[in-house]
Backbone as CSV, one residue per row, in Angstrom:
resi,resn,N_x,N_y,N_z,CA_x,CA_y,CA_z,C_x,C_y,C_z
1,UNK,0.861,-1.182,0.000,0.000,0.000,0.000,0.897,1.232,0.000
2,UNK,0.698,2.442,-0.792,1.634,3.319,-0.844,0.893,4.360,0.067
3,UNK,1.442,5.333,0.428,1.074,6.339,1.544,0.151,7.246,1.371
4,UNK,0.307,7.649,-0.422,-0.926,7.924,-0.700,-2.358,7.611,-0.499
5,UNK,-1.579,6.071,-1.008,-3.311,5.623,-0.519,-4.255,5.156,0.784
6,UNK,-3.125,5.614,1.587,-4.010,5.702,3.277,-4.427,6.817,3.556
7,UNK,-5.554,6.603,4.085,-6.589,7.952,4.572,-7.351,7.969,3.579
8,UNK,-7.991,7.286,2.479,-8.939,6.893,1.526,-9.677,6.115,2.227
9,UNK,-11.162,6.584,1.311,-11.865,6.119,1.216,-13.032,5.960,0.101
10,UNK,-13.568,5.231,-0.530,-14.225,4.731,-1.730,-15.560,5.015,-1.298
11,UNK,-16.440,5.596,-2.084,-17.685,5.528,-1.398,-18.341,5.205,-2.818
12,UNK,-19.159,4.546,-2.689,-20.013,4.086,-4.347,-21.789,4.585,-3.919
13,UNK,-22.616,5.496,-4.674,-24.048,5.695,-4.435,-24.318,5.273,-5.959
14,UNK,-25.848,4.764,-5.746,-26.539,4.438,-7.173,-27.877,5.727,-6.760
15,UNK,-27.707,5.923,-7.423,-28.655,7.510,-7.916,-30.142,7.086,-7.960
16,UNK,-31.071,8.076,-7.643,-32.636,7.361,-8.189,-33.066,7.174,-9.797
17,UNK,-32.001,7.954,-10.293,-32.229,7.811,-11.552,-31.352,6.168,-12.302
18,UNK,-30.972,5.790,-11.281,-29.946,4.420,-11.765,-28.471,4.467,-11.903
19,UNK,-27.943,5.975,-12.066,-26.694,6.053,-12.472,-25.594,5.762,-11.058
20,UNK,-24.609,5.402,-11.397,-23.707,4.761,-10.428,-22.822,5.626,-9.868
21,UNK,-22.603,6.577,-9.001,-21.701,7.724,-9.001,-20.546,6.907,-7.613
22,UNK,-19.213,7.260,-8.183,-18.023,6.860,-7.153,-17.459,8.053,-6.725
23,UNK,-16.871,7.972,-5.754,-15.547,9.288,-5.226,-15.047,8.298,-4.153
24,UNK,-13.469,9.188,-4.345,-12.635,8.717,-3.149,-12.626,9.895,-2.424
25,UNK,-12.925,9.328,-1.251,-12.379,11.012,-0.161,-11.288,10.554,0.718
26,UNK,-10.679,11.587,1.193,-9.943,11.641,2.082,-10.743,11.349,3.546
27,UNK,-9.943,10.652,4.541,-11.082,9.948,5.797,-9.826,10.217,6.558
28,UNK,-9.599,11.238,7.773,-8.755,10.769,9.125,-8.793,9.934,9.640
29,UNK,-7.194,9.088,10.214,-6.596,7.706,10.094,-7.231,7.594,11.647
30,UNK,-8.152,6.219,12.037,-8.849,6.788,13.579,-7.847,5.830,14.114
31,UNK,-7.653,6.810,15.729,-6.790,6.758,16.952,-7.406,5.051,17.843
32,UNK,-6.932,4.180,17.557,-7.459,3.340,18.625,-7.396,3.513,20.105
33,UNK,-8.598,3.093,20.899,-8.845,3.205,22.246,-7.984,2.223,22.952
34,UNK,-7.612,2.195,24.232,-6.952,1.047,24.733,-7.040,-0.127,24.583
35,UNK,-8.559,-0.380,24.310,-9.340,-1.719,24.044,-9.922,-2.030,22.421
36,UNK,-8.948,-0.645,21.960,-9.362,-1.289,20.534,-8.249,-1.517,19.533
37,UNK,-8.294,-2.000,18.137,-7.014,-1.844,17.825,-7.273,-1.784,16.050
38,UNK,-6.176,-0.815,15.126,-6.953,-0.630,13.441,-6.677,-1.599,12.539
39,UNK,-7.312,-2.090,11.821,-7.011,-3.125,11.110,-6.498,-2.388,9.795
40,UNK,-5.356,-2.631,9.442,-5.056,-2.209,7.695,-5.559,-3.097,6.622
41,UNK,-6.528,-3.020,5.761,-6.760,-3.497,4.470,-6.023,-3.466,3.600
42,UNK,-5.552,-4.387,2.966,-4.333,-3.887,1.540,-5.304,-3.874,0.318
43,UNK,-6.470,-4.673,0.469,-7.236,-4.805,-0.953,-8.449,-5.351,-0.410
44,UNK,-9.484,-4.996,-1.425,-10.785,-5.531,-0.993,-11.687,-5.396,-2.520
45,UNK,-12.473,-6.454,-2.838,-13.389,-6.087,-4.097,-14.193,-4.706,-4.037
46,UNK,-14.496,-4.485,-5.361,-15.294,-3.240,-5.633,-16.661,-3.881,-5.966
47,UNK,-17.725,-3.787,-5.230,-19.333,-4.254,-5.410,-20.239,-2.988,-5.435
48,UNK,-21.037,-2.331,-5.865,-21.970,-1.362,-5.709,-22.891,-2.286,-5.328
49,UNK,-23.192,-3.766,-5.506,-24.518,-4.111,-5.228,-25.148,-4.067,-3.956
């Protein structure tokens, strides 16, 4: 994963009209609690369904 691509996030909406709209946003990297801990994803499928 390059450094760029942490702090992304993919968001996929299907429109009422049907059309499929994507964006990546930028998302702050969250602070784990004592009792919690962040999992890194390296890859995951792309589904709108």
């Amino acid at each position: 994963m390059t450094q760029e691509a942490i702090g992304r996030q993919l968001r996929s909406t299907v429109k009422k009209e049907g059309i499929l709209e994507l964006s990546l946003a930028r998302v702050p990297t969250p602070e784990p609690k004592p009792d919690e801990v962040v999992v890194r994803i390296d890859a995951t499928p792309i589904n709108p369904s």
